[in-house]
N, C-alpha and C positions, 0 to 999 in steps of 0.2 A: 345184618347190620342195623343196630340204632338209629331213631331217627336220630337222635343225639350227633351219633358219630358221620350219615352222612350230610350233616348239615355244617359240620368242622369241615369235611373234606371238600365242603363245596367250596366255604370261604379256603379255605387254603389255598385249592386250582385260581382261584381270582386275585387274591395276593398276589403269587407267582406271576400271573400274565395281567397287571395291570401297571405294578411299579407307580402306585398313586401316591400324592401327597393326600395326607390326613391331616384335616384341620379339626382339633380338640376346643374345645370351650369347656369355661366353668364362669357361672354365674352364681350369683352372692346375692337373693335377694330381702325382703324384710319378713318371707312367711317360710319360704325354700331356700335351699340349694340344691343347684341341679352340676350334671358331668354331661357333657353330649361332645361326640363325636360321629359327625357325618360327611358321606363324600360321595360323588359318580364320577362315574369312569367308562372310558369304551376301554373294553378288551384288546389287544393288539397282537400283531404275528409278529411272526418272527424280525421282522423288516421295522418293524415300531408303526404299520401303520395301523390304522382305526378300522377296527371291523365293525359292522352291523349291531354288534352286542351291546347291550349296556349296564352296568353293575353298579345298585343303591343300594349305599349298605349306613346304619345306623346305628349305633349305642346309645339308650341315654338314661340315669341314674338320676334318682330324685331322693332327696332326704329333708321330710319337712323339722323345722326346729323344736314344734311341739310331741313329737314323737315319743310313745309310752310301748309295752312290749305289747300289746292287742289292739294300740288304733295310732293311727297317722303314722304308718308304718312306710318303711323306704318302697321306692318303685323301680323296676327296671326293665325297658323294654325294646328287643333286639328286630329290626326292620332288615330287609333284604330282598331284593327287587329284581328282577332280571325282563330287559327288557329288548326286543327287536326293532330296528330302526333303520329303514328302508328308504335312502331319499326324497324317493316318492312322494313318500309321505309327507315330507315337508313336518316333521317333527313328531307328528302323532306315532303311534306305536303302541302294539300289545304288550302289555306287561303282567308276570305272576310274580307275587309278592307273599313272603311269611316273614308271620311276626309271633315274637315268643315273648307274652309279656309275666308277668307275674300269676294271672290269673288262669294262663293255658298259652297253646300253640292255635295262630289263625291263620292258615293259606285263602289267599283272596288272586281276584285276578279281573281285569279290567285294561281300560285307556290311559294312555301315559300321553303327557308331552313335556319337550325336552327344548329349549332352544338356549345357547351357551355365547356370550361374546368379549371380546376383552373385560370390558368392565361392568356386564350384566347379564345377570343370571334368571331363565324363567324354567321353574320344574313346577309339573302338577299331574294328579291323576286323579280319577274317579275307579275306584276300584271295588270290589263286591265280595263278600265271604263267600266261600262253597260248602259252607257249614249248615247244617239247621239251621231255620230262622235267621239268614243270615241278615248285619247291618251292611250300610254302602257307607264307605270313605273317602270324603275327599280333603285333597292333601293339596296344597299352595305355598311354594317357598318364590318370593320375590327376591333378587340381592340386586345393588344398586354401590358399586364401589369406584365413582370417578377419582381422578388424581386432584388432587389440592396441590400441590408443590412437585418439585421432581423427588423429595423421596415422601412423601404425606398421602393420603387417598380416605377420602371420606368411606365409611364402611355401613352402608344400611342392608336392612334386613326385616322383611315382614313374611310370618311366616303361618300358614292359616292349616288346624288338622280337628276335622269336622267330622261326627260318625252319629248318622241316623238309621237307628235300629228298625225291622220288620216287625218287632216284636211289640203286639203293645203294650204291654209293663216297662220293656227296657226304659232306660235314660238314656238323653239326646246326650250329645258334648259335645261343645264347640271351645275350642280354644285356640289364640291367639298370641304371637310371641314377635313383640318388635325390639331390632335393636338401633341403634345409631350411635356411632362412635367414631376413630381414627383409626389408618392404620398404617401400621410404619415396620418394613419389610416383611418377616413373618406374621408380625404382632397385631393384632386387633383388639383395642380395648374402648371401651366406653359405655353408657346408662343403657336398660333394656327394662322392659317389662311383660310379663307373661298374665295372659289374661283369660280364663276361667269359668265357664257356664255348665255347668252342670242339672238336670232334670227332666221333669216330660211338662204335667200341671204346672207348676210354678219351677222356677229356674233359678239354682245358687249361683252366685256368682261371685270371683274372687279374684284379687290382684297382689301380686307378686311382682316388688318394684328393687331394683336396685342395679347392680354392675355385674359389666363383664369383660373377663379375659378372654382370647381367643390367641391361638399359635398353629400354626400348619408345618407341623411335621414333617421331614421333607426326604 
């Protein structure tokens, strides 16, 4: 078997036994467009209740506007997490994680935490390649969605995905994705900006301003 193919059948089994809402976005901004769809989920038996397991799964598509057929060429890159989570621990947990971006496939594996409540969201991890030279990542999503009215809820989102390479030639990148908008029963829309550092010596940096849809598929 493919990695190709058991990497379908893995998402497939988690489909099956999570029955998640998928929340979609697209964002429109002044330098990109991007597609992202991201969700977690505990795995469940038969009964519907919560096992120990936990499944981060990620899509997200990028298409800059200046795009020619040899540079600023589209990006796409597939995250997938699986993670143990033992009360005990009070949130912390081992996670392995692959990602298949454009330029190859990275299995990594590291510290996760997780903590979930009606209207706030903290995930994050520190995770490590098992690759040559590997880089360490660290991944920070904040969400912040209290209620404005009985059907309104303010929708924030700061989202931080950081990778410092072992390598010394590589390049650092840190970037930063905030949103703040409204959201009115699926729907989540309003202003966001993604924010962009790239290098080692001296550092590019770049902003990508504008709006966003968001819909949770249900």
């Amino acid at each position: 078997m493919t990695l190709t193919k058991l990497f379908l059948s893995i998402l497939l089994l988690a489909a099956t036994r999570l029955a998640a809402q998928i929340p979609v976005e697209v964002f429109a901004g002044n330098r990109k467009a991007s597609f992202d769809a991201m969700f977690f989920r505990y795995f469940t038996d038969a009964d519907g209740n919560h096992s120990k397991f936990l499944f981060f799964s990620r899509a997200r598509g990028t298409v800059d506007y200046k795009i020619t057929e040899t540079q600023n060429l589209p990006s796409f890159g597939l995250t997938e997490a699986f993670s143990f989570n033992h009360p005990a621990w009070k949130g912390f947990a081992p996670v392995a994680v692959v990602q298949i971006f454009n330029s190859g496939i990275y299995p990594k594996a590291g510290i996760q935490y997780f903590r979930a409540k009606k209207d706030f969201t903290l995930f994050t991890w520190v995770v490590c390649e098992t690759l040559k030279k590997p880089g360490v990542d660290g991944f920070l999503l904040l969400r912040f969605t209290p209620k404005i009215s009985e059907k309104i809820n303010l929708y924030s989102q700061l989202e931080s995905v950081n990778t410092i390479p072992s390598d010394g030639e590589a390049a650092y990148s840190f970037i930063q994705r905030l949103r703040l908008g409204v959201g009115f029963g699926a729907f989540q829309f309003g202003a966001g900006t993604d924010i962009t550092e790239i290098g080692r010596a001296s550092m590019l940096k770049t902003y990508n301003v504008g709006g966003f849809l968001r819909y949770e598929f249900r």
